[in-house]
Phi, psi and omega in degrees: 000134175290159175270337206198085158244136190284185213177100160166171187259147157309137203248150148257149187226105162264133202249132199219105153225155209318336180265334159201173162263128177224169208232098180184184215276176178199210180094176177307289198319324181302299192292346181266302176322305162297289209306314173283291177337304177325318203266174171280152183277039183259358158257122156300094178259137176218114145351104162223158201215187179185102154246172197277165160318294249244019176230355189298323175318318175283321157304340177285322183284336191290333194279316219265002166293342204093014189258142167277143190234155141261149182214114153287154181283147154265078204318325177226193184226146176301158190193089173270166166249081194243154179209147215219087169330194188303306211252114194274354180282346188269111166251106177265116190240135183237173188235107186285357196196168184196139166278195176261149171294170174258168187229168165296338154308314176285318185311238060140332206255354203254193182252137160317129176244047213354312175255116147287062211264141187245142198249059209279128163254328168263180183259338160279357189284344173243117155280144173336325183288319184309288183356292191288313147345284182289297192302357157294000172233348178200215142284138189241139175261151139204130160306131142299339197295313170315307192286346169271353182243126185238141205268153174216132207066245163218019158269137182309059204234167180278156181210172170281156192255129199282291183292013174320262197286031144274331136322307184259025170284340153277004210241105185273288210237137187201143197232147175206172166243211180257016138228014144323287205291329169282305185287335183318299222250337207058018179226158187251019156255085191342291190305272187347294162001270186306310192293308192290338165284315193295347191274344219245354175116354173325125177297292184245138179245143132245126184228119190282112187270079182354240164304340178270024173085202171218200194211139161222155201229128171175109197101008180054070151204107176290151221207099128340078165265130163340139120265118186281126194294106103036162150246017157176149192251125162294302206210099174283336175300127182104357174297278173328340177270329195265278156342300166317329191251353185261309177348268164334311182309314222268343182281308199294352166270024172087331165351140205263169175308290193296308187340305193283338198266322196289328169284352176260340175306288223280314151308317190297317197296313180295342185285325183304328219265002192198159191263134185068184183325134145323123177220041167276222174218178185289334209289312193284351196277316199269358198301316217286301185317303174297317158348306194285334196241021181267000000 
């Protein structure tokens, strides 16, 4: 049985900032997948995915990391657009391409997991039956983000998420930021939030406050996380994904709430400091944390 397994399609991603454009793969799973290759090899992770012809190539690379991977056929690969003002939390996104959702059927093919965690980038990509399916087998994670987005053309706009308290009566562990949490709830207060997912069967809230940190609610105790200051930000995409993986790693070896928050605050940061995937080492991970409590 796996410790961890990610769930999402692999992206081509053009990153448009007021200083370049650069060109290059993304999505949850890509950013959990590297991001787990970086670390000791104390968790059993296993990769699944669904790209286009024209992503195998990234899977290949991702499989000679050592990662065990599934990879389903697509007709296409998500194929986004972010582009990011002055001010990098402000994002405008279009969607030049879109894969197949995954289904219950591939979901049959795959290995048992303590963790499910789904990486939603569209709002179709997991249907309710997936959902429902895999928590019968394991625990479910889910990025809230996918469920907030619905493409019209080929722009980006938010919507509410319809299927919220059916879903999250299924639902162990669940990441949002602070405005994710606002189309959830309409209130602009994390703790209130966090309480309010948590009524609906949420296990664990992580809700990422951009620079002012995160918040984690669990066990009816809120948990205060840092944000470790970059010493410059290049690239924010994949911040959230990056968070997802330290979280995560650090939990399935038993690691406490703050424990697990303060180490992925600590991957976000290093991750902000370069274009792609975390690729530090844990060392550098714990360094940035100890810095910090000095």
């Amino acid at each position: 049985m796996k410790d961890i397994c990610s769930i999402g399609h692999i992206t081509r991603d053009k990153i448009i900032t007021p200083t370049n454009t650069v060109y290059m793969s993304g999505g949850t799973s890509f950013y959990m997948a590297h991001g787990m290759s970086a670390l000791p090899q104390n968790v059993d992770f296993q990769l699944v995915t669904k790209v286009g012809k024209d992503q195998i190539d990234e899977v290949n690379k991702i499989k000679s990391k050592g990662i065990d991977t599934i990879c389903f056929d697509s007709a296409n690969t998500v194929f986004f657009e972010n582009k990011y003002e002055e001010d990098s939390n402000k994002r405008t996104q279009r969607v030049l391409a879109k894969a197949d959702p995954f289904t219950v059927e591939e979901m049959k093919n795959i290995d048992d997991a303590k963790v499910y965690h789904l990486g939603t980038l569209l709002a179709d990509d997991f249907s309710n039956d997936v959902v429902k399916y895999l928590s019968s087998r394991g625990k479910i994670s889910i990025d809230v983000q996918g469920y907030l987005r619905e493409v019209r053309g080929e722009s980006v706009h938010a919507v509410t998420w319809e299927a919220k308290e059916e879903l999250l009566r299924f639902t162990n562990i669940l990441k949002l930021n602070e405005h994710e949490m606002q189309v959830i709830t309409n209130s602009h207060n994390p703790r209130t939030v966090a309480m309010q997912l948590h009524d609906m069967g949420v296990d664990e809230i992580i809700i990422t406050l951009g620079s002012y940190g995160s918040i984690i609610y669990a066990d009816n105790k809120f948990y205060n996380i840092p944000a470790y200051k970059p010493r410059q930000i290049v690239d924010v995409t994949g911040c959230g994904d990056t968070y997802s993986t330290g979280y995560l790693y650090m939990r399935a070896q038993g690691a406490g709430y703050e424990e697990a928050g303060k180490f992925a605050a600590a991957m976000c940061t290093l991750k902000l400091e370069h274009n792609g995937p975390f690729d530090g080492t844990i060392n550098n991970v714990f360094n940035i944390c100890r810095s910090n409590e000095l």
